[in-house]
C-alpha positions in Angstrom: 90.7 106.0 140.4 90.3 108.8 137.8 87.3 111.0 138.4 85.8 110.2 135.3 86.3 108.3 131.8 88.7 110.0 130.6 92.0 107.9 131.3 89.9 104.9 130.6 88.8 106.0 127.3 92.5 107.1 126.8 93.7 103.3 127.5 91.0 101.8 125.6 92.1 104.2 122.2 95.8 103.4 122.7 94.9 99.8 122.6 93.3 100.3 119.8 96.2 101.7 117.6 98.1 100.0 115.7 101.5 100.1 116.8 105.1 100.8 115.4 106.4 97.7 116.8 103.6 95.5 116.4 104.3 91.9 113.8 101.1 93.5 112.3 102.7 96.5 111.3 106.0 94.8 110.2 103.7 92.0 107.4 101.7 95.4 106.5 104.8 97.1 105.4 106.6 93.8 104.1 103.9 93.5 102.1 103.7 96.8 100.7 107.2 96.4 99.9 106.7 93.4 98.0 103.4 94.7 95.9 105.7 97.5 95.1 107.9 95.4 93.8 105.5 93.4 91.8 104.3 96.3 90.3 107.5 97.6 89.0 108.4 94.1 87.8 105.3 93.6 86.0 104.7 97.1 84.6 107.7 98.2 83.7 107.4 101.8 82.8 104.3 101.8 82.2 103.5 102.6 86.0 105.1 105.8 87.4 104.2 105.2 91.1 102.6 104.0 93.8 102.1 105.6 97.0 100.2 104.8 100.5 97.4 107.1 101.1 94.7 106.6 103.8 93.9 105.5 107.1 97.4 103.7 107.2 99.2 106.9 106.6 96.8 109.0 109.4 97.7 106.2 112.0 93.9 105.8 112.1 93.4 102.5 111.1 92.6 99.6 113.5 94.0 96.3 114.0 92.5 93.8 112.0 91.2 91.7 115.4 89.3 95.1 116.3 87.7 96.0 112.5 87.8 93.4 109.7 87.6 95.1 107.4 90.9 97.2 107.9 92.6 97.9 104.6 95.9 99.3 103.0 95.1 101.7 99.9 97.9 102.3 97.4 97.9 104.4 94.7 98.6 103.4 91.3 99.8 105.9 89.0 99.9 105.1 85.4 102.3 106.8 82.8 100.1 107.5 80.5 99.1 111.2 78.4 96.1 112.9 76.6 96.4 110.7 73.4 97.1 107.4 75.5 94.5 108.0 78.4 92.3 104.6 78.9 88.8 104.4 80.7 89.4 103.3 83.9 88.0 100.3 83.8 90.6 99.4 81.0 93.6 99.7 84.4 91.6 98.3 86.8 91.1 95.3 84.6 95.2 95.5 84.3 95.6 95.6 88.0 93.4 92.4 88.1 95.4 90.6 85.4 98.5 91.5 87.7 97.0 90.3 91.0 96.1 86.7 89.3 99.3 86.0 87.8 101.3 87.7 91.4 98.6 86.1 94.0 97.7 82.8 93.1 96.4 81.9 96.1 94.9 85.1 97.4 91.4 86.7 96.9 90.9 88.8 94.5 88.3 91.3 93.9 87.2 94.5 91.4 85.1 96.7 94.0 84.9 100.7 93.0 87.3 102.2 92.2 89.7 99.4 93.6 91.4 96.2 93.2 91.6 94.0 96.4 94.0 91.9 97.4 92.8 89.5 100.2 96.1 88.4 102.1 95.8 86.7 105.5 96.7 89.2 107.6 95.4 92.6 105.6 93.5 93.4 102.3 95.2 95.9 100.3 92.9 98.2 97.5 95.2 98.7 94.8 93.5 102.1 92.9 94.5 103.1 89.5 95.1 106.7 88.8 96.7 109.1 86.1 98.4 112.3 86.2 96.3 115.2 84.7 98.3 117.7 83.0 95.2 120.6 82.9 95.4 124.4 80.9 95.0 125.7 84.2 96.5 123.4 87.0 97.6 119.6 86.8 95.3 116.8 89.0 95.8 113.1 90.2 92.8 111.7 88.9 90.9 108.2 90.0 87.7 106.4 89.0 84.3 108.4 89.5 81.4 106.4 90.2 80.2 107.1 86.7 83.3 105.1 84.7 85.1 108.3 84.2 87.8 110.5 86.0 87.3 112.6 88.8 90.4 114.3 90.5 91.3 113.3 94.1 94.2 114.7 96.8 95.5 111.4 98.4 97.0 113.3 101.1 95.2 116.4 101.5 92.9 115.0 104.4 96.2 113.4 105.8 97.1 116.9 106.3 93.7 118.4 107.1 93.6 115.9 110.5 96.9 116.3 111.5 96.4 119.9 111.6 93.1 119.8 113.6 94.9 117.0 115.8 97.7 118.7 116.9 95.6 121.7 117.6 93.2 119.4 120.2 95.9 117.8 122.0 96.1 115.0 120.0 93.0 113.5 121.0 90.6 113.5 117.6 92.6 110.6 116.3 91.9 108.5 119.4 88.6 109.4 119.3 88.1 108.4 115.7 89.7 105.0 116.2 87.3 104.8 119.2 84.2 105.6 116.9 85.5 103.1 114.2 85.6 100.3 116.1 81.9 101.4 117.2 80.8 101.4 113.6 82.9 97.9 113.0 81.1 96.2 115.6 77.8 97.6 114.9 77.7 96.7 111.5 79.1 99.5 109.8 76.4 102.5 109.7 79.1 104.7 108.2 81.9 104.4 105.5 84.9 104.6 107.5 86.4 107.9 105.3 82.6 109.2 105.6 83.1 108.8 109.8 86.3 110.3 109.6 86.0 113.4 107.8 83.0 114.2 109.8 84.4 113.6 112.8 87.5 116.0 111.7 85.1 119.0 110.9 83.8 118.6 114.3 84.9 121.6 117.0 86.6 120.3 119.9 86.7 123.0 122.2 89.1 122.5 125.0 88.0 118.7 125.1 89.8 115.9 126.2 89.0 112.1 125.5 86.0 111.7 128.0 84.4 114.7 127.0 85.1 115.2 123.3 83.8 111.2 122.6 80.5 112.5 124.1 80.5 115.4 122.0 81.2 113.3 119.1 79.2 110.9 119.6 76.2 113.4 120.0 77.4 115.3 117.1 77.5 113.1 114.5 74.7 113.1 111.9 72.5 110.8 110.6 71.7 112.8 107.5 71.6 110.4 104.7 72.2 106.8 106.0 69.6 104.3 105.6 67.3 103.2 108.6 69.0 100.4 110.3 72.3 102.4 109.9 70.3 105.5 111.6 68.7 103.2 114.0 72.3 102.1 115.1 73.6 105.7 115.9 70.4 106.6 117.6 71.5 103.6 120.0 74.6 105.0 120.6 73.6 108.2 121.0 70.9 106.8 123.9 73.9 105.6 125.2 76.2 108.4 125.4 73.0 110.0 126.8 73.1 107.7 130.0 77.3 108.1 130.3 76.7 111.8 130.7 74.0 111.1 133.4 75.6 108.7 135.1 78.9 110.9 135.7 76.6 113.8 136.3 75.6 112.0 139.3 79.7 110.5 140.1 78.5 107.2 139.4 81.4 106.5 137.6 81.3 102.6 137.3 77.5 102.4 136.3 78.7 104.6 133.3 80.5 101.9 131.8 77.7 99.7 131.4 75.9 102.1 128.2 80.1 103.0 127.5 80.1 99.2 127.3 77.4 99.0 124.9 79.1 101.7 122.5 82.3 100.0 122.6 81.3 96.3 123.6 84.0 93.2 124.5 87.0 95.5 124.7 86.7 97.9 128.2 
């Protein structure tokens, strides 16, 4: 038996990834294929792109039976310039008109700064954009919460946690999938982007999984989030407090009962 958490915490995050192989994956990106598609077909040139950005792209999303609320985001980048550029409500209203005539039978939702597309086995957030030609430098730009433009990197964090990842042994990823399905079955205290940027910015020094989840989960800051929400994390921090005693004390298996409550129905 391991002398701690830490291979059991490693099996519990690989199960929780979402895997090359898996028929998940393969409707995800026959799907994507096919609103691609779609999009060419019924914009023409008036789109120049659309691009995958996200928690699909970081390999930190979860499967849909673990967090439902696991979504694809695509990009939509409109060919427009300074004369021609639109409010964005004005393209997210077209990327609504397009989801109603291409899925019928699908839900379909405006939600900032988003279109969604409620298929059966994933939503997808189709997100209108423009390309920003600037005096200085040249942006992507998406909706602000305001109605206007703000300018956004849809793969700068990709980068950012790959970096930090590779330089921890590849074990912040797991760590955030493990925290994500903590905050998808405790009623979402955190945004998922919010839970993984912070977890990204955290230092783990010479961690591994059992060790660097505790430090997360100690770490992370309730600055901001609404009682209930705070409530929840101080729970899981209560927890995380009783997994460190318990394997203070080599009392391995009485640590995954409060392990249990952080992560519950899945060790």
């Amino acid at each position: 038996m391991d002398a701690g958490l830490n291979n059991y915490l490693k099996k519990i995050s690989s199960g929780l990834f979402l895997k090359y192989d898996a028929d998940e994956r393969r409707k995800i990106e026959k799907s994507i294929a096919n609103i691609s598609n779609k999009l060419v077909d019924y914009f023409d040139d008036q789109i120049d792109q659309s691009t995958v950005f996200g928690s699909y792209t970081r390999d930190t999303i979860l499967p849909r039976q673990f967090d439902q609320n696991s979504d694809i985001d695509i990009l939509i980048q409109f060919n427009v310039n300074d004369y021609e550029k639109l409010r964005p409500e004005s393209y997210r209203n077209q990327l609504k008109r397009f989801a109603e005539v291409n899925y019928t039978y699908s839900g379909i939702i405006k939600d900032h700064p988003s279109v969604i597309i409620q298929l059966q086995h994933i939503k997808f957030d189709l997100v209108p954009s423009i390309f920003d030609v600037g005096l200085i430098y040249d942006s992507i730009e998406i909706p602000d919460k305001d109605g206007g433009w703000m300018e956004t990197n849809p793969r700068g964090f990709d980068k950012k946690l790959n970096g930090v990842n590779s330089a921890c042994n590849s074990i912040i990823k797991p760590i955030i999938r493990l925290l994500k399905y903590w905050n998808a079955t405790h009623g979402y205290p955190y945004y998922s982007f919010e839970l993984e940027s912070e977890i990204a910015d955290m230092d783990f020094n010479n961690d591994n999984y059992e060790s660097g989840f505790l430090y997360a989960i100690e770490t992370l800051s309730g600055n901001g989030l609404p009682l209930w929400a705070r409530n929840r994390l101080d729970s899981a921090k209560s927890s995380g407090n009783w997994i460190s005693e318990y394997l203070h004390r080599g009392e391995i298996q009485k640590a995954k009962s409060p392990l249990d409550r952080i992560l519950p129905g899945i060790n």
